[in-house]
N, C-alpha and C positions, 0 to 999 in steps of 0.2 A: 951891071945893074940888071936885076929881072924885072922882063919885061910886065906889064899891072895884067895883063891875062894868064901869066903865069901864076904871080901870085894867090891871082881871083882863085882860081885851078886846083892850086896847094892848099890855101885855105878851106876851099870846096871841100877836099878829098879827104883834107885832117878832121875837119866836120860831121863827114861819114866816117870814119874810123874810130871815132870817140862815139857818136852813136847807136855802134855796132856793138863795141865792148859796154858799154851800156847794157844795151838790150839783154847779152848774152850775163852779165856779171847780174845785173836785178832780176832778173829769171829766174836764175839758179838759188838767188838767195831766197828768195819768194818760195820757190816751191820746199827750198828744207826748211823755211820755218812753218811753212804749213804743214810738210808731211811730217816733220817732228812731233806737233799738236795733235795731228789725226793720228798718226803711227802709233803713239802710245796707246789712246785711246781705243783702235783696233785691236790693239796685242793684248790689250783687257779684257775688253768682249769676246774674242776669241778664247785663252784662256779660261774662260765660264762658260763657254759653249762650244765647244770644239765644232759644234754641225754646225754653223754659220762662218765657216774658214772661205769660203768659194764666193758670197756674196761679200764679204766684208774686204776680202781682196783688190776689191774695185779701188775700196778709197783709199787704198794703200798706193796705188798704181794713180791715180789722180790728180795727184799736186806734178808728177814729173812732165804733165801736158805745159806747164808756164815753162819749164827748162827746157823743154821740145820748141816751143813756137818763139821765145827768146831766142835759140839758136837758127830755128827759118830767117826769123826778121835779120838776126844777126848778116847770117851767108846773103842771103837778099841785097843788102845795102854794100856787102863789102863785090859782092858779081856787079851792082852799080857804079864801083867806085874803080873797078881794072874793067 
């Protein structure tokens, strides 16, 4: 039988490891449905204005900050959990 601070332990750690894959899996999907929205949306305005390519870049580059900080959070909890 394990012993109940084992279990506490494993539960603990399955806890963090389901919140990690979280963090990292809604992130990712967060940022392609917004860069999908915004994506077209630049590839249009560019398209009719080619000189506005270098500012409009930005928001193109924007939405992958939520897949960036989803995977911090992600490694975070799982360096907490070994």
């Amino acid at each position: 039988m394990a012993d109940a601070g084992t279990v506490s332990t494993l539960i603990d750690m399955g806890g963090i490891a389901i919140g990690a894959g979280l963090a990292i899996g809604l992130g990712c999907v967060g940022a392609g449905l917004s860069q999908g929205a915004m994506g077209s949306a630049v590839v249009g305005v560019i398209a009719e204005k080619p000189e506005v390519e270098g500012k409009y870049l930005l928001y193109i580059v924007l939405p992958e900050i939520l897949a960036i900080f989803g995977f911090v959070v992600a490694m975070l909890l799982y360096l907490k959990m070994s």
